[in-house]
Biopython code that builds the backbone (N, CA, C, O; Angstrom):
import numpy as np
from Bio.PDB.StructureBuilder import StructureBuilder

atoms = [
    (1, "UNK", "N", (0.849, -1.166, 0.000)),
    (1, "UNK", "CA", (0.000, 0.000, 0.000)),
    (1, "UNK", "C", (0.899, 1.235, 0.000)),
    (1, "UNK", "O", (1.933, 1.103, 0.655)),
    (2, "UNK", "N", (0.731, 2.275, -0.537)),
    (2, "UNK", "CA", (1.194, 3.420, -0.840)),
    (2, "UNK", "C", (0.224, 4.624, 0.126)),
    (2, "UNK", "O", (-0.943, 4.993, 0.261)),
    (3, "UNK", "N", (1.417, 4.870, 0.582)),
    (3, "UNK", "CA", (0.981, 6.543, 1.485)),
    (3, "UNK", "C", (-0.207, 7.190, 0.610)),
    (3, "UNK", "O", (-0.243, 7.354, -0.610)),
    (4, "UNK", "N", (-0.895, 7.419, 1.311)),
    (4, "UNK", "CA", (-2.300, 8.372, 0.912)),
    (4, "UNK", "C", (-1.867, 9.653, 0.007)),
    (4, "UNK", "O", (-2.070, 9.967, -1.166)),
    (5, "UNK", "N", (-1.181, 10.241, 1.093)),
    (5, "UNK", "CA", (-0.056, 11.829, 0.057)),
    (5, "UNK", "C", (-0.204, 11.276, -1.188)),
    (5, "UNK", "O", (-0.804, 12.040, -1.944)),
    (6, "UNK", "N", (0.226, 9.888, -1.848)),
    (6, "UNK", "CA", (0.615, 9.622, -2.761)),
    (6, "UNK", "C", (-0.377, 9.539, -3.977)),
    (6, "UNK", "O", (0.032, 9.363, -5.125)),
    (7, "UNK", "N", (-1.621, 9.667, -3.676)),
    (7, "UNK", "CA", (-2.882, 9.863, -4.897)),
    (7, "UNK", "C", (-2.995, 11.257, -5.397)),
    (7, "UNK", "O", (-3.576, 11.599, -6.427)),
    (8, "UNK", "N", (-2.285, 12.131, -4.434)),
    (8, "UNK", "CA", (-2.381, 13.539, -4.749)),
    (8, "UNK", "C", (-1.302, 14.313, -5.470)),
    (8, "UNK", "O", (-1.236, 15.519, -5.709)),
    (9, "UNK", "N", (-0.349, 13.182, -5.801)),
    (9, "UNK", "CA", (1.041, 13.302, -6.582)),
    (9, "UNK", "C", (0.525, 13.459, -7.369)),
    (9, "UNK", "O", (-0.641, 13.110, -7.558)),
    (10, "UNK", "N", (1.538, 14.296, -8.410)),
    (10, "UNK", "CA", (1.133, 14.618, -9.888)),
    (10, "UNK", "C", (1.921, 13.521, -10.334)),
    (10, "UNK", "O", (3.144, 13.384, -10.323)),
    (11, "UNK", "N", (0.857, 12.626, -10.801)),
    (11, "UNK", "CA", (0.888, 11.173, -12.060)),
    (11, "UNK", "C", (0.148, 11.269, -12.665)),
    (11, "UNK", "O", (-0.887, 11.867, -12.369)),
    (12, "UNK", "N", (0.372, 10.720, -13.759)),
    (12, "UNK", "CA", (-0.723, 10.950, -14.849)),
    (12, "UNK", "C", (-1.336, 9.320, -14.754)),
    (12, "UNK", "O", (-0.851, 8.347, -15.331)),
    (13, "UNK", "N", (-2.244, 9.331, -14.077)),
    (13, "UNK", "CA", (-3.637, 8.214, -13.705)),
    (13, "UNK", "C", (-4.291, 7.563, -15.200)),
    (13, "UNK", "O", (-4.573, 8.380, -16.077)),
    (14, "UNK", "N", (-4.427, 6.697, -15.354)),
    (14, "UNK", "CA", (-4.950, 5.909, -16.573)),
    (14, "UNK", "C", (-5.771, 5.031, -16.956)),
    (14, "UNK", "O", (-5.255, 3.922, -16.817)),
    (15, "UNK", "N", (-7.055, 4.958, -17.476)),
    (15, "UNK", "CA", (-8.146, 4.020, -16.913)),
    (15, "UNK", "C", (-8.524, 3.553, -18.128)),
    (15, "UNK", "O", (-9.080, 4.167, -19.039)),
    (16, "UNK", "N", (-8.146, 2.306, -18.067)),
    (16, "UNK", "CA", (-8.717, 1.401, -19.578)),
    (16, "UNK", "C", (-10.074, 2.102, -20.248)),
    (16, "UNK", "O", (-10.883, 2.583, -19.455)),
    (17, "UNK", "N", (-10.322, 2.170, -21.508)),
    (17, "UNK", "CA", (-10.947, 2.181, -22.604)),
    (17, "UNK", "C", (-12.266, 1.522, -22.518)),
    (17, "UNK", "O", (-13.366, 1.999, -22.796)),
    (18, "UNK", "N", (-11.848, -0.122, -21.914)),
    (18, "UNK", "CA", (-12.945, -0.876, -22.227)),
    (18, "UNK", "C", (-13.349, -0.795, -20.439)),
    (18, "UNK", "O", (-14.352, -1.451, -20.159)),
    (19, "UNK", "N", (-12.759, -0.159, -19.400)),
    (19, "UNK", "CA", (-13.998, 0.242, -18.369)),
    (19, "UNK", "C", (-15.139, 0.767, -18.265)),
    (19, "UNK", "O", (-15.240, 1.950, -18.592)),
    (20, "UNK", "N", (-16.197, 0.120, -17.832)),
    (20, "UNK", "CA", (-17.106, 0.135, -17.436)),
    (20, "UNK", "C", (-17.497, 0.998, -15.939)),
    (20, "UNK", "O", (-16.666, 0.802, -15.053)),
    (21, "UNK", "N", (-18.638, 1.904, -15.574)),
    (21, "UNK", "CA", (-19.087, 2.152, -14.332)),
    (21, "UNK", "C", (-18.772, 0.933, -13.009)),
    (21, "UNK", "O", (-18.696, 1.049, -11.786)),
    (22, "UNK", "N", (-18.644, -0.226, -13.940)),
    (22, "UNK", "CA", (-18.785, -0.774, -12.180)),
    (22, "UNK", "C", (-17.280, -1.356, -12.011)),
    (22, "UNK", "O", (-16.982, -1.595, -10.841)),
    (23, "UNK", "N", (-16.431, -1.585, -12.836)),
    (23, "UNK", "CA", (-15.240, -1.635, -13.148)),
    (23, "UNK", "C", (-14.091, -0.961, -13.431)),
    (23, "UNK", "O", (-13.142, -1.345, -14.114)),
    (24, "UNK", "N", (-14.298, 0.441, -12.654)),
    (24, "UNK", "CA", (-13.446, 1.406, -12.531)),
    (24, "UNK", "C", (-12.151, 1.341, -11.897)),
    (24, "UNK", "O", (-12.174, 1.651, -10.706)),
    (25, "UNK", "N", (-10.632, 0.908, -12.543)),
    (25, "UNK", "CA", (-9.760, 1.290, -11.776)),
    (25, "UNK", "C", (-8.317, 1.573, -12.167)),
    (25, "UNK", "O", (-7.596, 0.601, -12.393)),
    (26, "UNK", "N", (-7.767, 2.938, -12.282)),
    (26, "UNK", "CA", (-7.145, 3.336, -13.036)),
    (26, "UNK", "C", (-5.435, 2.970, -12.369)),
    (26, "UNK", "O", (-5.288, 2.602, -11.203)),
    (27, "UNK", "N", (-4.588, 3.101, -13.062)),
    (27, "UNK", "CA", (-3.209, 3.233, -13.064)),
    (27, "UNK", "C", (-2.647, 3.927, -13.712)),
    (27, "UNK", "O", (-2.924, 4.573, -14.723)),
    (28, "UNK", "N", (-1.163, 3.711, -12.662)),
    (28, "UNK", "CA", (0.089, 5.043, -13.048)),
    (28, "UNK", "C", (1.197, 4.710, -12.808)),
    (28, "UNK", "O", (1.175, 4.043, -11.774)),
    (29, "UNK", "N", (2.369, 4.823, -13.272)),
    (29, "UNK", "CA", (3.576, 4.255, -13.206)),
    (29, "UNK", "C", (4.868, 5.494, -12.307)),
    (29, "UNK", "O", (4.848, 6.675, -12.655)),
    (30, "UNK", "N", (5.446, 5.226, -11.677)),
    (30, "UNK", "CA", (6.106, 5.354, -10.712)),
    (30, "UNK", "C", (7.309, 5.026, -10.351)),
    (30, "UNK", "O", (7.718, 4.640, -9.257)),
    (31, "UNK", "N", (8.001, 5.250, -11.598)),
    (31, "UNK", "CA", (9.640, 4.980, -11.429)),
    (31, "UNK", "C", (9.458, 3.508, -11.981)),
    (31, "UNK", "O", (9.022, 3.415, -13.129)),
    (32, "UNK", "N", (9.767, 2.259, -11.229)),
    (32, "UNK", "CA", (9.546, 0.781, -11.566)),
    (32, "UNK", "C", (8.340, -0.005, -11.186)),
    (32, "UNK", "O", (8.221, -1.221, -11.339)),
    (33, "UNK", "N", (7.403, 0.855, -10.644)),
    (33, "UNK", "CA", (6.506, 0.133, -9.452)),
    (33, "UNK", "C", (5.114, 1.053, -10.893)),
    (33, "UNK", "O", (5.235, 2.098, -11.533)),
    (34, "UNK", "N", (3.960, 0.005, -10.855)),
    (34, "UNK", "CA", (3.136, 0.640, -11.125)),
    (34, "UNK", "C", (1.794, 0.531, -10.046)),
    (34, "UNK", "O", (1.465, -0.494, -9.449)),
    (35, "UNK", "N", (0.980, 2.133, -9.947)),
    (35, "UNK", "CA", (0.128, 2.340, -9.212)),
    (35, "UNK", "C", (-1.450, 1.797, -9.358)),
    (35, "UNK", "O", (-2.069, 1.840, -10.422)),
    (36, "UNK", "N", (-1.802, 1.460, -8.537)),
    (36, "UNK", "CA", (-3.378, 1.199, -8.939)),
    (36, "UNK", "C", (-4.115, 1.658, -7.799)),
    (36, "UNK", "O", (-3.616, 1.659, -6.673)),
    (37, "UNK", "N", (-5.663, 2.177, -8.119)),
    (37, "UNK", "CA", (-6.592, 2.795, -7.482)),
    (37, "UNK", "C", (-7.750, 2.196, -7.810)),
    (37, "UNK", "O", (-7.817, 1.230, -8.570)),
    (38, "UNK", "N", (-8.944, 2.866, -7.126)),
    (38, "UNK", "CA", (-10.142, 2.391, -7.444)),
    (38, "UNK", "C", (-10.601, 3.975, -7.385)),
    (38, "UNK", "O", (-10.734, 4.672, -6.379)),
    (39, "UNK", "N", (-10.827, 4.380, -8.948)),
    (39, "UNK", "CA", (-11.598, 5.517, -9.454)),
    (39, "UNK", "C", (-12.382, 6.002, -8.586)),
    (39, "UNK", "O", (-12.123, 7.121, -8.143)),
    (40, "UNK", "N", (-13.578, 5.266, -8.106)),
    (40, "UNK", "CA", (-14.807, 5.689, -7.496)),
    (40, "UNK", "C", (-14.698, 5.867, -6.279)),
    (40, "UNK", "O", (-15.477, 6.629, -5.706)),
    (41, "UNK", "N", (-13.595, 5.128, -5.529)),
    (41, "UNK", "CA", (-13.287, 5.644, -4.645)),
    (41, "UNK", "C", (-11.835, 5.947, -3.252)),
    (41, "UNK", "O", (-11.568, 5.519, -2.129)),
    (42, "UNK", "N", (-11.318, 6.832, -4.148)),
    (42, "UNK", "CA", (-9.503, 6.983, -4.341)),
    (42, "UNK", "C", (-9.650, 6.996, -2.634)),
    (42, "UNK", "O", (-8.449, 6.948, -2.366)),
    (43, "UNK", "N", (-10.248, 7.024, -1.483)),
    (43, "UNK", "CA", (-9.570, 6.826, 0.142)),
    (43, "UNK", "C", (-9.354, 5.528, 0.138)),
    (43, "UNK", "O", (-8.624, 5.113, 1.038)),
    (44, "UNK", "N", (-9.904, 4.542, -0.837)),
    (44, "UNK", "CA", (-9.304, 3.450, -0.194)),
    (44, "UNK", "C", (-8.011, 2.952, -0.413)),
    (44, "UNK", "O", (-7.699, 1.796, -0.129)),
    (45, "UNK", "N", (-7.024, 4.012, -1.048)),
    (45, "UNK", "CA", (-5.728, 3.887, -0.766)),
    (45, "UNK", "C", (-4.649, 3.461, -2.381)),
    (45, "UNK", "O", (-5.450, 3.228, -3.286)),
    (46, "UNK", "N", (-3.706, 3.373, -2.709)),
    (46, "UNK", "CA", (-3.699, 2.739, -3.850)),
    (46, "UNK", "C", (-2.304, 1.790, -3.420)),
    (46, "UNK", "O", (-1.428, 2.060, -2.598)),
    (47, "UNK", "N", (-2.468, 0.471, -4.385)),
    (47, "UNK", "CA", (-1.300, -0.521, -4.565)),
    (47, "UNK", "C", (-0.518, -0.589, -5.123)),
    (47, "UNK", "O", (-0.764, -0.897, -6.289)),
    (48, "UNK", "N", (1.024, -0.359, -4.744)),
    (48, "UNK", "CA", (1.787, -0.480, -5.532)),
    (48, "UNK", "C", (2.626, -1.635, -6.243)),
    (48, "UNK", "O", (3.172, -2.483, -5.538)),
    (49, "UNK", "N", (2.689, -1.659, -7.052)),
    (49, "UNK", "CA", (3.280, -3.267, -7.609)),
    (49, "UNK", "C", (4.345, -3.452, -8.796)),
    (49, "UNK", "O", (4.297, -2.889, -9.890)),
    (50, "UNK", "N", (5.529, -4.557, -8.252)),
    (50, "UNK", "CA", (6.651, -4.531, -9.309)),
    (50, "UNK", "C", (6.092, -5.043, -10.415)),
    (50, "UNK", "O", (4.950, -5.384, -10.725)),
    (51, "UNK", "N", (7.127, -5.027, -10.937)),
    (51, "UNK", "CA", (6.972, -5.326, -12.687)),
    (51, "UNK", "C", (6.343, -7.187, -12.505)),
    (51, "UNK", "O", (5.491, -7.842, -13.105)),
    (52, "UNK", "N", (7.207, -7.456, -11.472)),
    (52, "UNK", "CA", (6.210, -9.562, -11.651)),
    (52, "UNK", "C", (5.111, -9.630, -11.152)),
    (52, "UNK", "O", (4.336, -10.575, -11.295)),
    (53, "UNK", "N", (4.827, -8.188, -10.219)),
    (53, "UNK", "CA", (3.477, -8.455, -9.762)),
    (53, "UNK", "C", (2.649, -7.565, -10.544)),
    (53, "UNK", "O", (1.465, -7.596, -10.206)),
    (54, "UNK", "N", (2.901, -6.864, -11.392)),
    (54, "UNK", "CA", (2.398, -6.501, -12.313)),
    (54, "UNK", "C", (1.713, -7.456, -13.395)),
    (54, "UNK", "O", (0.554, -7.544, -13.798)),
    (55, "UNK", "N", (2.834, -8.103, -13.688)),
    (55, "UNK", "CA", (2.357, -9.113, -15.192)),
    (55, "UNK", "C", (1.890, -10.159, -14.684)),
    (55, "UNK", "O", (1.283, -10.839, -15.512)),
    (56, "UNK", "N", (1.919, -10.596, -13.614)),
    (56, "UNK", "CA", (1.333, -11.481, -12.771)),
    (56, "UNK", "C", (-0.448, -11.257, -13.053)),
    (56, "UNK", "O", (-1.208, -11.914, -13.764)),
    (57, "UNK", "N", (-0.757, -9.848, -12.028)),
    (57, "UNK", "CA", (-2.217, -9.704, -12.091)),
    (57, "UNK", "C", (-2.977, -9.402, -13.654)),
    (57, "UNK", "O", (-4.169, -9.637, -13.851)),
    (58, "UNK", "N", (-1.924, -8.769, -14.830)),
    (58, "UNK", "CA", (-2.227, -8.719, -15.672)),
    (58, "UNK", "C", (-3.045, -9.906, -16.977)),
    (58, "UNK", "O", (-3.979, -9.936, -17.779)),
    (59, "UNK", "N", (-1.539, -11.020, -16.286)),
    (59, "UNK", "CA", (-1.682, -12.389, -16.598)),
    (59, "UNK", "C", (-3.205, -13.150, -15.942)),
    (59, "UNK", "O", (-3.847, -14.017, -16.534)),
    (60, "UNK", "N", (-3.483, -12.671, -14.838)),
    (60, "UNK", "CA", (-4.644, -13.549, -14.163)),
    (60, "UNK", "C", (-5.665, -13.278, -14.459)),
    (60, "UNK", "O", (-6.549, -14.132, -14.394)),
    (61, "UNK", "N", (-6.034, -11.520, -15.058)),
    (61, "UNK", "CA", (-7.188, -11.138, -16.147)),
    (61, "UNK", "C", (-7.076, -11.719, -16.967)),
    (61, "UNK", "O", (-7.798, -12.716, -16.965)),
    (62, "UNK", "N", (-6.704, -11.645, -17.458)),
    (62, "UNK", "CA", (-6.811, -11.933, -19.070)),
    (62, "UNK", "C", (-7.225, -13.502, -19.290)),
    (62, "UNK", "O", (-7.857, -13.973, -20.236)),
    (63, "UNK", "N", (-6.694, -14.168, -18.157)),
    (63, "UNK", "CA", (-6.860, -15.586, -18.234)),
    (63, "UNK", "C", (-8.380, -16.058, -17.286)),
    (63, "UNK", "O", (-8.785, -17.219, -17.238)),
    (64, "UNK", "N", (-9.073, -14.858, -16.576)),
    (64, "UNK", "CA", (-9.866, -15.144, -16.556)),
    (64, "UNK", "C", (-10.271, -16.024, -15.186)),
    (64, "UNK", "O", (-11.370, -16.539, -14.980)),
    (65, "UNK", "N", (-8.917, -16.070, -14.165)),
    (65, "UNK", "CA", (-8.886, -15.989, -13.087)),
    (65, "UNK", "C", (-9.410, -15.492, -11.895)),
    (65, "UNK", "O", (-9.534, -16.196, -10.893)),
    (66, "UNK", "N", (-9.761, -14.179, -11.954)),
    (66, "UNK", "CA", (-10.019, -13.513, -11.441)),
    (66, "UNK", "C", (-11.868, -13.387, -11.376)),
    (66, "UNK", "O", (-12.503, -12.783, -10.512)),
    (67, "UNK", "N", (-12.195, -13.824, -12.055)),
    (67, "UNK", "CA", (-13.746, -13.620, -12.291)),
    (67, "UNK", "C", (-14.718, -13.928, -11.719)),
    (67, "UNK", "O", (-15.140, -14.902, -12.343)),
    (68, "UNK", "N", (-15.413, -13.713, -10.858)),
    (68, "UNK", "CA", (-16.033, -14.217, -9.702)),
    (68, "UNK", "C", (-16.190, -13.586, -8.488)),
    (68, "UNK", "O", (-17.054, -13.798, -7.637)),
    (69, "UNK", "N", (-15.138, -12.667, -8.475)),
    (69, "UNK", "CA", (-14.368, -12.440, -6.919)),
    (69, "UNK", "C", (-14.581, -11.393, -6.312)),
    (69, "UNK", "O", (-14.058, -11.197, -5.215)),
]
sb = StructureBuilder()
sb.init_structure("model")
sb.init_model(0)
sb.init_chain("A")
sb.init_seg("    ")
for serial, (resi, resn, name, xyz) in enumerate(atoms, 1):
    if name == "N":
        sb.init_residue(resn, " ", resi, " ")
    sb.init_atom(name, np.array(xyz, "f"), 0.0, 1.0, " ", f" {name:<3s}", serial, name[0])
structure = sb.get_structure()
């Protein structure tokens, strides 16, 4: 988890194309670590994650892992 201060950094925040209202959650990159939030509602903090845990969660969408949850 990333310091709160840290949503109010100037990053340029990025929210897929194919999001949806109920599937809101954008990212931002951060030196090596990329950021993630939940759009709708940025107090609940954002996660930061290396590059394996990056392609990791990237990998577990796409594959469809994640779906349910």
């Amino acid at each position: 988890m990333v310091d709160r201060s840290m949503q109010e950094a100037a990053l340029y925040w990025r929210k897929s194309s194919a999001s949806n209202v109920e599937d809101c959650v954008e990212v931002a990159a951060l030196g090596p670590a990329v950021l993630v939030r939940d759009s709708r509602d940025r107090s609940t903090g954002v996660l930061a994650l290396d590059s394996a845990q990056w392609n990791a969660l990237v990998d577990a969408i796409h594959h469809g892992r994640l779906d349910g949850r």
